[in-house]
Each structure stands twice: as C-alpha cells, then as structure tokens.
N, C-alpha and C positions, 0 to 999 in steps of 0.2 A: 570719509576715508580715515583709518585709524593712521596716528602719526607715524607707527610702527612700520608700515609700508612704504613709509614717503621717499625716504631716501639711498641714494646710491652713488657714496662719492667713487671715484676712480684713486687706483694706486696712483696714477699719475697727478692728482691733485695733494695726493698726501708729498709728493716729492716737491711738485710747485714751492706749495707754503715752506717747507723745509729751507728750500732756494733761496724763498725771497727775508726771510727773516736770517740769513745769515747775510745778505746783502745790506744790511740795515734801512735806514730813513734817511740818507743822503739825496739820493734823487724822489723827486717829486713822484706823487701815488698818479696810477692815470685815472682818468674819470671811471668812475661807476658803470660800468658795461649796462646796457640796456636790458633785459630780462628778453629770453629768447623766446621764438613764438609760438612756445607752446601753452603756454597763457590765455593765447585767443581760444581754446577750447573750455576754459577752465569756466566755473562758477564766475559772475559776475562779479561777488562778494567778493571774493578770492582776486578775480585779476585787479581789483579795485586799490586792493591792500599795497600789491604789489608794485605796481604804478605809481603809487603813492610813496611808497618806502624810496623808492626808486627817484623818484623827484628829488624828497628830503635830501638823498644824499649826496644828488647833484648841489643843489642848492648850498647846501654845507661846505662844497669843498671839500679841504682835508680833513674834518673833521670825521677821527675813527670810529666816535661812539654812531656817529651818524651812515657809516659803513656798516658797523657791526647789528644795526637796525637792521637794515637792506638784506643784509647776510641772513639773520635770523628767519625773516618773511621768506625770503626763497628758501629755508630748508624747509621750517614748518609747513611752506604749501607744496612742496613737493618737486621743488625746481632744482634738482641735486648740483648738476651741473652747473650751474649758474652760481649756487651758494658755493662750490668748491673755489670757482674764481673769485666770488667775495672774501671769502676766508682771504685766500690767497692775497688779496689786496690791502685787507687789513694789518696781516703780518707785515709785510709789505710798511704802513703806515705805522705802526706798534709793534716794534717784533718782540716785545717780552708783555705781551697781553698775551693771558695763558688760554682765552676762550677761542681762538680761532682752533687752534688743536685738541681742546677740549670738545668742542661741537663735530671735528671731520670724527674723532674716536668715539663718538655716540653715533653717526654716523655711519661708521663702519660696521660697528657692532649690529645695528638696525636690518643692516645688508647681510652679516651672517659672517664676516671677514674676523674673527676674534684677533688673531694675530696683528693684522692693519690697525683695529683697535689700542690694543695693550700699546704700540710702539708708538700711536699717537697720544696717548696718555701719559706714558714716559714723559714725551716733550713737555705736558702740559705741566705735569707734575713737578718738572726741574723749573717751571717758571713759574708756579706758584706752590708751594710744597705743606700748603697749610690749609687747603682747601680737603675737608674731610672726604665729603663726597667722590672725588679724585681718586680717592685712594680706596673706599672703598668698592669704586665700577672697576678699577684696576685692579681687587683681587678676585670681583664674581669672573671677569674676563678670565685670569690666571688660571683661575682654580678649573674654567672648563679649557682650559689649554692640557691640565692635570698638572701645572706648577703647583701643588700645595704648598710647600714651604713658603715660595714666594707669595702667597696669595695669602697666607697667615701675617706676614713678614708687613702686608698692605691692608691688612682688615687692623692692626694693632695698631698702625700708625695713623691710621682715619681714627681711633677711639686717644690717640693722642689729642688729636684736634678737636674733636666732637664725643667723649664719656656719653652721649646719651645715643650715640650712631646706631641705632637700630640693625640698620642693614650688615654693619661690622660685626655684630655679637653673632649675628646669624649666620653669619660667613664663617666664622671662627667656629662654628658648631657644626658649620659644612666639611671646614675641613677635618676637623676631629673626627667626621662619619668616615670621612675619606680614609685618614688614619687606620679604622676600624676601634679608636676610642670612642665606640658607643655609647657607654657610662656618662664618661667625661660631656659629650655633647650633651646629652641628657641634660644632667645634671645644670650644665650651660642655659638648656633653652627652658624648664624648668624656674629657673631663675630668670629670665628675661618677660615668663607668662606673665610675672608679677607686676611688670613694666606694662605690659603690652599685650591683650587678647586678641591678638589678629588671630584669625583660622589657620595662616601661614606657618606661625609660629606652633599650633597645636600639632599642623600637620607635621612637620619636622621632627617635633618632641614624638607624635605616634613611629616615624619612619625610624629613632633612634633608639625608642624603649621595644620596637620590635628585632629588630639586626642586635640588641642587645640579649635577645633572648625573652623579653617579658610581653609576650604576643597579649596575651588578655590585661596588662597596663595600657599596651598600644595601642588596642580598638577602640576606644572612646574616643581618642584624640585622632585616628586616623578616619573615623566618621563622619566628625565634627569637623576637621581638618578641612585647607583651600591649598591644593600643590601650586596656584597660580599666587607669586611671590605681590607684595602689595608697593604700592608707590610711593618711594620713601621719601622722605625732604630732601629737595637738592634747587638751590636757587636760581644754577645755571639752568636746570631741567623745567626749571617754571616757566622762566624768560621764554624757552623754546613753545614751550604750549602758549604762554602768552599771545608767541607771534602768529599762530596758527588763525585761520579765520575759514569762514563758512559756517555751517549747522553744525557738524560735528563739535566744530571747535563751542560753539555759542554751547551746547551739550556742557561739552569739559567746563567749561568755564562757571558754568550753574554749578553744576555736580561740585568743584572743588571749593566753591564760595558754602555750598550746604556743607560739606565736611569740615569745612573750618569755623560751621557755624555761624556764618555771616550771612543771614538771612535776610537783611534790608538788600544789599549785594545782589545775593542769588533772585532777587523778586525783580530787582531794575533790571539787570542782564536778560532777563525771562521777559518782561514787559517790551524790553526794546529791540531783543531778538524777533519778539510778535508781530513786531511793525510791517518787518521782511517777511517772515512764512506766519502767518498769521491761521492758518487754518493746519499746523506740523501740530501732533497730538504728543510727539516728544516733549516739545517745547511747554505745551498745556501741560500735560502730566509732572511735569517739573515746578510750573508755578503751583498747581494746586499741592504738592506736597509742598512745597515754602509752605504756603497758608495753614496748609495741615500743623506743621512744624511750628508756626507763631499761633497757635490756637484759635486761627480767623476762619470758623466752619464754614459762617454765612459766603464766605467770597471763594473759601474750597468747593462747596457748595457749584457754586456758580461756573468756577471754570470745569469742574467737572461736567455738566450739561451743556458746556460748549465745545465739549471733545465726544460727546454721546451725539451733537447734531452732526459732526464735522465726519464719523466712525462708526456709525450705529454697533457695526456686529463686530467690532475689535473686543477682543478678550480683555485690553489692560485699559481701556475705555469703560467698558462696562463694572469692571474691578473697584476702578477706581470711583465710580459712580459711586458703588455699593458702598463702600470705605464711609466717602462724603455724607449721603445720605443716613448711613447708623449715626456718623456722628453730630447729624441733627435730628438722630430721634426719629425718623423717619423707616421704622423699623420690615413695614408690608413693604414700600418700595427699595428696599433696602436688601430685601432677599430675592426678589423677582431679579434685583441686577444683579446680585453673585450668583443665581441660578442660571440666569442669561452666560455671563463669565465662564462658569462652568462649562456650561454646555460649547461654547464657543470654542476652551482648549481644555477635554476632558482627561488629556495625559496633565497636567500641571497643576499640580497641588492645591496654587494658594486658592483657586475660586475652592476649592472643595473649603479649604479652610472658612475663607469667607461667609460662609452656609453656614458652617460649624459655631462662628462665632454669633450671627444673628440669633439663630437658634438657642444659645445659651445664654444670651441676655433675655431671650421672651421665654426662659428657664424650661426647654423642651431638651433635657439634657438625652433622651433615645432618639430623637431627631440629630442632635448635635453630635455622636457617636459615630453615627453610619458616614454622615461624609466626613471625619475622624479616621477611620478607618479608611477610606477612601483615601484622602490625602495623605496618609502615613505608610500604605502600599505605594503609595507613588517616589514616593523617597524624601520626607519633611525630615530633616536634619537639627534646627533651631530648637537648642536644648530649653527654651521658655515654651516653646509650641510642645514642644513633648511632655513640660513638666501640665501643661494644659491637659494634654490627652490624657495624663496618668489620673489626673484629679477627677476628670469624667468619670473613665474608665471605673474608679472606686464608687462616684452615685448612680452605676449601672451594675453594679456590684460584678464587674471584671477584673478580683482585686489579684487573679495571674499575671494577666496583661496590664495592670500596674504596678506592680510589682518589679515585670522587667524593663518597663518603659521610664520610673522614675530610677532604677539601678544603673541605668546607662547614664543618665544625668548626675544620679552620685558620684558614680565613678570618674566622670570628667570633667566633672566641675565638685568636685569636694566643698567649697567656699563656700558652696550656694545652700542655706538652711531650708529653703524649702524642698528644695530633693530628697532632704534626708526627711522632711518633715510629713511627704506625702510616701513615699518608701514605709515608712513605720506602720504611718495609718494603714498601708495597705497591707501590712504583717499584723495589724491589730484586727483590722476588720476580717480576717482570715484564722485571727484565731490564733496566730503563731506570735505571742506574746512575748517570747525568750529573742525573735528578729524582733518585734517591734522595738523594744528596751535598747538590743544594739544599736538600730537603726539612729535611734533618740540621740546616744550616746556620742556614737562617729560623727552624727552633727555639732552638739554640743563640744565637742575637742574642735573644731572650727571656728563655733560662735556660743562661746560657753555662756552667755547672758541673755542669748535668746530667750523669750519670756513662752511661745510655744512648743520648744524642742524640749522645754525643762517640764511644760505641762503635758506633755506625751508622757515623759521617763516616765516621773509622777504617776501620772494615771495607768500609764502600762505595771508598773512596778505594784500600784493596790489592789489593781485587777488579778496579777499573779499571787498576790497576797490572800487573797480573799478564795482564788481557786486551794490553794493549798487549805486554808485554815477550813473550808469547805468540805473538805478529802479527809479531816479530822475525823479518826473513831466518837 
C-alpha cells in the first residue's frame, strides 16, 4: 500500500497537540497507549514493527525521541489514529519539537484536507523556521489554496535556507504561471534544466513556453515531459518512509538505496528482504538490476532465471531475462525471451524494443526496424531510444522518418551533439546538403569542438563545393 493512502489524522487531533503543547512539560507524559486492534489484520511484518516500536517506548519512559519512533511506525503503517495520539504525547513531552506538527500537516495533506495542512505547518514553521523543506510543502499547499503571493513569499524563504531547493525554484515558476508571467517562468525553469533534467521540470518549462504563446518550442518538452512532480529531499520525509515496513516499504527502500547509488545497500536490503518473500519477483527484479548496475552479469544472470522459474509467462520476468542473457552474450536465447516478453504484453513497448535491440547487435538492421516501429507507435518517448531509431531509420534508408525522429531530439535536447549529428547525416544522405551544413552548425554552437559535427560541416561543405565547381561551364 502506497504511503499516500495511509493516513487520516482527525481535525480533532490537530486541536489535541495544539492543547497539549500550550500546556507544557510540567506534568508527567502518560504511557505509550497501546496500538489499537486493528493491527491484528495487518501483515505480520508490519504488526511486528509495531509492537516493537511500542515496547521501546514503554521501555524508554519519557524519553521523546523514543515516542517520536512509535509515532513514526504508526503513521507509516497506516495506524492514523493512533499516530495522532502519539503526536499528541510527544508535544505533550517536547512542545517546541517542530516534527509532531510537521508529520499531522503531511498527514493532512495525504487526506486531501490542504487548509488543516497549511495551519499545521504554520505551527511547525514558528518552531523551527529554518527547516527548508517546511517552507517549501507550505507554499505547494498555498499556492493550491490559490494564495500565490503567499506561497511565493514561502518557496523564497525555503531557497533562503536551502539555494539548491529544487522544489522552491519550481514553485516560484508555478506561481509565475499562475501570475500569467509565462516568459518569466520560462526563462526560470530553463535555468534550473541546467541544475536538473527531471521530466518534471521539462514538462513545466513545455506547460510555460506553450501559455506563453510558443506552442512548437513547447512540444518537445511537453513529450518528453512527467506532470507527476518527482520526490524531493526532505529528511523529515525520509524518517517517514524509513518507518514504513512490509514489501512495499522493503520496494522504497531498494529503489531509493539504487537512486542514491548505494548499490552494496540496495543488494543487502534485496537479499534480506528474500529471506521473507523469497519467491516476490519484485524483489528478484530489484536485485538483478543492482547486479546489472555493479557490472555482475554472471549473478544478473542467475537471478534472472530465478524469477523465470518462480513467473514463466510474466512480461518483466521474461524482459528481464532477455536484458541478462544479451549481456552475456547469449544472443539465440536472448530473443526467444524478448519475443516471449513481447508476446506476453504486446501494447508495451519495451519487449518490442528489446527485439529491436538483439537484432541490431546480430546487425539485422530491417529485422531491427519493424519492431522499431512497432514500439515507437506504442508511445517510446526516451529521446536516446529515438536518437537509436533515427540512426536505423538512415541504414534502412528512411532518411524522412529520420529526419523527424532526430528533429524532435534536437529540438529538446539542443546539448546533445548527436541529434544534431544524425539530423545532418540524414539531410546529407537525402541530398539536402544546404540542412545538412545547418544541421552540423546548430550542433557545433552547443559543442563547438566536437571532432564529428566539425567532420560533417567539413564534408557537407566540399560536397556542396564540388556540386557547384561541377555545374561549371
């Protein structure tokens, strides 16, 4: 269960904590309330955690950080109520600890309540006022309340604490749309691509350079684009998933050890999650991309045929077979499983790709095409997969349809020389020498020492050279 569902604190526990943190820490915190029993339905895993949390913080006494544990485990697994009275007791025991009112307004938010949100984050924010992240949930809240000023007024004040806030700069571009200073965001997110190639960020910069008027600047980036915003750093927001337990959670836990590149990390979690669901082809399909990712075929290898015995006809079983086996060279078995993949889920691209790619190592580039084409009617986005089809596309001499397959890549990724570099060849091999020459050139204003975009111009340029002096009386 996504953690986004978990919770549902009550207005009435937002007033609790209110209560008890004006009351201070004169009288004694009362025990740790026992977790209610709806636990006994839950995962073992999960009621295991809880119980446990739950002990510690008997055990502890008044120890808060030992509450604020306990508190944690019941929001993360879904115990709302329960966590609301923890909060509650914490304040209670620390009333200028700004995370109990930081957690109900993530909390609320989750639930849908923005207002209950925003005014728990006030509180949290007058107790800690230097915590960025704070400030910037407090203005995406605002800004969908439609406070923009204020929600400007709190995305500025988070890039006071944190200059590299991600999520602030893009708030500050949110409101500018709001504004209707489309330019201005622009120009904003623009400058932050340079920080940061999230799809997020492309798609924003597409929503900005269209409402500004520049509809064909906007479709590349609004192609490429992800309207689903990305997970930004926030260390209270960790602790939460921290506490979280089961599969799902043992999932996050991989997933964010591989994003942060802690690959010994992401391989123990995956090993020791296997103890418990040892036959979950999630969990398989996670170690074997570690291994992928540390260059260990032989052992990628291997977990892949232990999610093919456990899955025969699973599409990302077979996929992933196919992956493992090319990259030990295992080329005959290596298409029978992206072809199986295929066939398994024929709307979803990648097995087509998959094919596509065998194929073009065993250099059957009109084999390689057709599912090419296949997978590129399905909707392949990933401007590296397209600059692939365009390069085909030219040794199938389809140099229309490469032409507008690496155009799309120029145009939204400018930076990238081989766009511009397969773009030309395909205006050269066409014949249209006066695009190739541009093509050469728009690159080289990018990466003017590329040593192939200067051997295009070059060659385009003697070739035009040579048709003229040709055309000579």
């Amino acid at each position: 269960m996504a953690i986004e569902r978990l919770f549902s604190f009550t207005t009435a526990g937002l007033a609790l904590t209110a209560t008890l943190m004006l009351a201070g820490c004169d009288a004694p915190a009362p025990p740790p309330a026992a977790p209610s029993s709806t636990i006994e339905a839950a995962d073992p895993v999960v009621r295991s955690a809880i119980e446990q949390a739950h002990q510690t913080a008997v055990d502890a006494g008044d120890s808060a950080e030992a509450r604020i544990a306990y508190a944690l485990v019941l929001q993360a697994n879904g115990l709302a109520a329960d966590a609301s009275t923890a909060w509650a007791q914490v304040s209670q025991m620390a009333p200028i600890d700004p995370r109990p009112t930081y957690y109900t307004a993530m909390a609320a938010s989750e639930r849908g309540d923005v207002q209950a949100a925003v005014d728990a984050m006030t509180q949290s924010i007058t107790l800690d006022p230097t915590h960025a992240p704070a400030h910037w949930r407090h203005g995406q809240w605002l800004l969908d309340l439609g406070r923009s000023d204020d929600a400007m007024t709190a995305f500025t004040e988070a890039l006071k604490h944190d200059p590299s806030a991600a999520a602030a700069r893009l708030g500050q571009a949110r409101v500018q749309m709001e504004r209707g200073e489309h330019q201005q965001a622009a120009t904003a997110l623009q400058s932050l691509l340079q920080a940061t190639s999230h799809p997020h960020v492309r798609y924003l910069l597409g929503q900005a350079l269209q409402r500004s008027g520049q509809a064909d600047a906007a479709a590349p980036f609004l192609r490429d684009g992800d309207p689903q915003a990305p997970r930004f750093p926030d260390d209270r927001a960790t602790a939460l998933l921290d506490a979280k337990h089961g599969l799902d959670a043992e999932y996050d836990r991989i997933d964010r050890a591989i994003a942060d590149n802690d690959l010994l990390k992401a391989q123990r979690t995956a090993q020791s999650a296997l103890k418990v669901w040892p036959d979950d082809i999630g969990l398989l399909a996670r170690l074997g991309d570690v291994h992928r990712r540390r260059n260990d075929s032989a052992a990628w290898l291997r977990v892949a045929r232990q999610a093919v015995r456990v899955a025969r006809d699973d599409y990302m079983t077979q996929l992933n077979l196919s992956m493992a086996l090319r990259a030990n060279d295992q080329l005959g078995p290596a298409l029978t499983a992206a072809m199986a993949a295929a066939d398994a889920q024929p709307d979803v691209p990648d097995g087509h790709l998959q094919v596509a790619r065998i194929h073009l190592v065993a250099k059957r580039p009109t084999d390689a095409i057709a599912a090419m084409d296949t997978a590129f009617a399905l909707g392949v986005t990933d401007p590296l997969e397209r600059l692939q089809y365009a390069a085909v596309l030219i040794e199938v001499e389809r140099y229309d349809n490469a032409i507008t397959q690496s155009h799309m890549v120029a145009q939204s990724h400018p930076a990238t020389p081989r766009a511009w570099l397969i773009l030309g060849e395909a205006h050269r091999r066409k014949g249209e020498l006066q695009l190739a020459f541009e093509a050469a050139m728009a690159g080289l204003q990018h990466s003017p020492q590329h040593p192939q975009l200067s051997g295009l111009a070059r060659a385009v340029r003697n070739a035009a050279l040579s048709e003229e002096s040709g055309q000579q009386p």
